[in-house]
C-alpha positions in Angstrom: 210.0 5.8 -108.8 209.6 6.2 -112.3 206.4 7.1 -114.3 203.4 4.9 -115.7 204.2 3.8 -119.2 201.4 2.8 -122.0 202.3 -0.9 -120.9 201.8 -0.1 -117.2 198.0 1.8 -118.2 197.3 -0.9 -120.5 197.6 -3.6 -117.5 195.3 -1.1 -115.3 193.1 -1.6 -117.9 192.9 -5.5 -118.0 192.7 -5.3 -113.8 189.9 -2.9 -114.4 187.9 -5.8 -116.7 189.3 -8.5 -114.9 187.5 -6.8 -111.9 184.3 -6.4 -113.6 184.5 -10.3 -115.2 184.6 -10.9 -111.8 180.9 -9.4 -110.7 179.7 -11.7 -113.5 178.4 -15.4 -112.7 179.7 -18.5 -115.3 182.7 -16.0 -117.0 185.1 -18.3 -116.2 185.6 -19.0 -119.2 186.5 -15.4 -120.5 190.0 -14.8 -121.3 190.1 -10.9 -122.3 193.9 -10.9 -121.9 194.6 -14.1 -124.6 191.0 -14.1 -126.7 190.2 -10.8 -129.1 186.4 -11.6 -128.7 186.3 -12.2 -125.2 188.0 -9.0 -124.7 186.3 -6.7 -127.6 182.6 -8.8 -125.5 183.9 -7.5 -121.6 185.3 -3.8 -123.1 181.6 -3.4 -124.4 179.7 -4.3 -121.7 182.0 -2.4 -119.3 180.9 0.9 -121.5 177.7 0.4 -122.1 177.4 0.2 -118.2 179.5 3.5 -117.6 177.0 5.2 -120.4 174.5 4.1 -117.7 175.9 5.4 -114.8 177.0 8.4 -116.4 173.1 9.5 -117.8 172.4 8.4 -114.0 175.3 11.2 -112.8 173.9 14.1 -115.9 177.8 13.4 -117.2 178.0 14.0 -120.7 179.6 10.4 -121.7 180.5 12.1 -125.2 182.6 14.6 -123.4 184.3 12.2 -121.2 185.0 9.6 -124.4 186.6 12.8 -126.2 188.5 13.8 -123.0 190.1 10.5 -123.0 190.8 10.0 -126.4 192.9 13.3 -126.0 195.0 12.0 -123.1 194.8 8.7 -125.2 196.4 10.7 -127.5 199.2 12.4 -125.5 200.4 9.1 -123.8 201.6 8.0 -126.9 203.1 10.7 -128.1 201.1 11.9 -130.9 202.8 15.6 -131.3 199.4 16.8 -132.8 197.5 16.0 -129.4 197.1 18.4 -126.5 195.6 17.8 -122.7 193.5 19.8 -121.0 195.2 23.0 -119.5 198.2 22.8 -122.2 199.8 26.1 -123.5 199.3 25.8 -127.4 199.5 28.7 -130.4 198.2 28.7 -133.2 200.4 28.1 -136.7 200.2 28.5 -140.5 197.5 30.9 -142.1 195.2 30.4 -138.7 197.7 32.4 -137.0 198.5 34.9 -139.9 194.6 35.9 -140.0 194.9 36.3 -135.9 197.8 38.5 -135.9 196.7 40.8 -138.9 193.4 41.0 -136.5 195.8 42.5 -133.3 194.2 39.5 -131.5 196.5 36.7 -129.3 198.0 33.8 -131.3 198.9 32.2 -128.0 196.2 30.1 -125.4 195.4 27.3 -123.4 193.6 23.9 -124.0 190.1 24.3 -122.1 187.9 21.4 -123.9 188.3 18.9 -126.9 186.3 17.3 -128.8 186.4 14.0 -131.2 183.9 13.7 -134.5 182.7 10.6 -135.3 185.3 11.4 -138.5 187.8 11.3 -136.2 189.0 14.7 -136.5 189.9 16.5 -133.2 188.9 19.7 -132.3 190.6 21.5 -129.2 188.5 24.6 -127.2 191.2 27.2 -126.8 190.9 30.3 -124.3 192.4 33.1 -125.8 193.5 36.1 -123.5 190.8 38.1 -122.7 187.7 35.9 -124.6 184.5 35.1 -122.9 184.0 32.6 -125.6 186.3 29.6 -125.8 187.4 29.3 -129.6 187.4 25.8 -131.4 190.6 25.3 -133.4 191.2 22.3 -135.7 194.3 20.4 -134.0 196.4 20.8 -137.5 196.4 24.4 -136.7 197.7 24.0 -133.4 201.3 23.5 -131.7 202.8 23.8 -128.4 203.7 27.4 -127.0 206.5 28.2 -124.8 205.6 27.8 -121.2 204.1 30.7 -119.4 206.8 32.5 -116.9 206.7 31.6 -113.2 205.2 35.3 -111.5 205.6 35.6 -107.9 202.4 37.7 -106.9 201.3 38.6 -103.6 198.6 35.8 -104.1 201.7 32.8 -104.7 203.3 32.0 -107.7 201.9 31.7 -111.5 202.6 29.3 -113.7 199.5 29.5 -116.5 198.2 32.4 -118.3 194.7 31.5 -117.3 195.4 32.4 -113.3 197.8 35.0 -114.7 194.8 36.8 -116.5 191.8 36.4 -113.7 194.5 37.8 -111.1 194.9 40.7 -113.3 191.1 41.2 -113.7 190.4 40.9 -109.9 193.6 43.3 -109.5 192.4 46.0 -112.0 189.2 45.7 -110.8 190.1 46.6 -106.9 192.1 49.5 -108.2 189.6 50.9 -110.5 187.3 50.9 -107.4 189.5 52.7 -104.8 189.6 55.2 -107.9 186.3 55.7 -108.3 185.7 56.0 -104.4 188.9 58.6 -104.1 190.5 55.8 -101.7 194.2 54.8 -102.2 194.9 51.3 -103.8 196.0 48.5 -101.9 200.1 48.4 -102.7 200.2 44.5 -103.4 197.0 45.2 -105.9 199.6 47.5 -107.5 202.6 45.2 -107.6 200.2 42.6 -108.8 198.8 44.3 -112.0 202.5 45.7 -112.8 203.7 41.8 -112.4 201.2 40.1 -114.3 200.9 42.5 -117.1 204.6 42.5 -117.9 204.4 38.6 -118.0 201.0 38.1 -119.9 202.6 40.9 -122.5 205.8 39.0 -122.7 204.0 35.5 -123.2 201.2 36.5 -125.7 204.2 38.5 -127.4 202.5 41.4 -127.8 202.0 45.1 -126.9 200.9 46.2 -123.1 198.7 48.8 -124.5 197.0 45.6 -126.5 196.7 43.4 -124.0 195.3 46.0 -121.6 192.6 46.6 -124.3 191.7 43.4 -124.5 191.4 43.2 -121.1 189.2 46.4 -121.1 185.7 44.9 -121.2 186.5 42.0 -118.5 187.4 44.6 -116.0 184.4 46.6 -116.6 182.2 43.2 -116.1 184.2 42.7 -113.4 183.7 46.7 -111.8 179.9 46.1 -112.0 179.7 43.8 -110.5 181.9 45.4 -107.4 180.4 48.4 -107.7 176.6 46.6 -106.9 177.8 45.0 -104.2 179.2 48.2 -103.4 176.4 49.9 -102.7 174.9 47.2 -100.0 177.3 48.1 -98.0 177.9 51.5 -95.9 179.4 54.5 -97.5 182.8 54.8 -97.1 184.2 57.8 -95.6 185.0 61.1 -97.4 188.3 61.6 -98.3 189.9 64.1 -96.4 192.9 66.5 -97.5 195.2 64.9 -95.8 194.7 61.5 -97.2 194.4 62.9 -100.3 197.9 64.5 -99.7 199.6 61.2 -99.0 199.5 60.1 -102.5 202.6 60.6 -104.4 202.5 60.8 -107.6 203.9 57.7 -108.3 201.0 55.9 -106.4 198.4 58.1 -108.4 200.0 57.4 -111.8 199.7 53.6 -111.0 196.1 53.6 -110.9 196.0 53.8 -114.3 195.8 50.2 -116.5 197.9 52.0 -118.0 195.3 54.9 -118.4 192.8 55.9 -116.2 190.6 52.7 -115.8 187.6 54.7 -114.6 187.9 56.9 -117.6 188.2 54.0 -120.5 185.1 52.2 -118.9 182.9 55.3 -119.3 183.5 55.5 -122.8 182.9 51.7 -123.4 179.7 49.9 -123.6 179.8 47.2 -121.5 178.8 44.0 -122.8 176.0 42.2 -121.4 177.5 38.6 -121.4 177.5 36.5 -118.6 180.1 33.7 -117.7 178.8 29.9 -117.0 180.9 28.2 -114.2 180.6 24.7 -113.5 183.0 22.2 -111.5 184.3 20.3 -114.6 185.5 22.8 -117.1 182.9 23.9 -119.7 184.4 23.8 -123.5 182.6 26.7 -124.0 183.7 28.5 -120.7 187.0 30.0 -119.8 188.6 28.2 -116.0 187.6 31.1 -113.4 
């Protein structure tokens, strides 16, 4: 079976008004597919009445009308246009004043939006950001796909699950740290896995990346660590568990340093992180 062409999603279009025409008494005589007018009059009626329903939903109609435009975009092959959840890097001067910075050139499309100008604007997530970054489409081009990492959690294939894995990994280490307890193996396979391949992708350093990581883990660790203390204490560690940690096991704790120790001496930011079921521009995908 072969894919939908712009042809194909221009006829789903002219079922979707003959459709509508149809709910309409004495339109008989309205011939969208032949007649400019006719169709220009049922296009404009059908939005004004999905403006309606989407103020009756609280959907953002301007969001949705950007969204599409994007994809709009992509179907036709406009090399400057990007969908939602494409791998992109930034190019020219933008990414010269990134890299001179230490900071990822390399992210993935979370949001666009259209001006009335016409002039796109894409929300980027950049690897460890709390705050999505809007980047002019002109400085903007397609990166290299992300590598496919097995974890213990099924494979990766986008730096966005890549980097929350990570988090959630470091952060479960950091806490069997803090409590003396040994990490879970897979935890530890994890982290090694998905560093290595967020490193390789964004093209830059581990110890980098890790730092950038830094405050998301810590964010993260509070977050465990209140939760924590609802719960029953967990038993003292005992010689002899202590003794079954090699060395190897207590080396990999680190991210690659002690976790534990680079939180203390890091103030931890007091953001927060909005989550809602359509992704937020603004808002990195959990």
């Amino acid at each position: 079976m072969t894919e939908a062409g712009a042809e194909e999603f221009a006829e789903f279009g002219a079922a979707a008004l003959d459709a509508f025409q149809a709910l309409f008494e004495q339109t008989e005589h309205l011939d969208h597919r032949t007649n400019d007018k006719d169709a220009r009059e049922l296009i404009s009626d059908l939005l004004v009445d999905l403006m309606h329903y989407a103020e009756r939903r609280g959907i953002e109609f301007n969001d949705i009308a950007a969204q599409a435009q994007a994809y709009y975009d992509t179907e036709r092959d406009n090399p400057n246009a990007f969908a939602i959840g494409s791998a992109v890097q930034l190019e020219g001067p933008a990414a010269h004043e990134v890299i001179l910075l230490g900071q990822p050139t390399r992210g993935t499309v979370t949001g666009v939006l259209v001006s009335q100008q016409g002039q796109t604007e894409y929300y980027v997530h950049f690897l460890g950001q709390t705050q999505n970054q809007s980047v002019l489409a002109a400085d903007l081009e397609p990166a290299p796909p992300f590598p496919t990492t097995p974890t213990s959690q099924g494979v990766v294939h986008d730096p966005l699950k890549a980097e929350q894995l990570l988090v959630n990994s470091a952060t479960r280490i950091a806490m069997a740290d803090v409590h003396s307890r040994a990490p879970d193996q897979d935890d530890l396979r994890d982290q090694q896995t998905l560093l290595a391949a967020l490193t390789t992708w964004n093209d830059m350093h581990e110890r980098n990346v890790t730092d950038l990581l830094l405050s998301r883990v810590a964010e993260h660790l509070d977050a465990a660590e209140l939760d924590d203390t609802t719960k029953p204490p967990p038993p003292a560690p005992t010689a002899e568990s202590t003794a079954r940690l090699t060395p190897a096991q207590l080396a990999a704790q680190a991210f690659p340093v002690p976790l534990a120790d680079s939180i203390a001496s890091t103030q931890k930011p007091a953001t927060t992180r909005a989550s809602r079921t359509r992704q937020s521009p603004h808002s990195p995908s959990r």
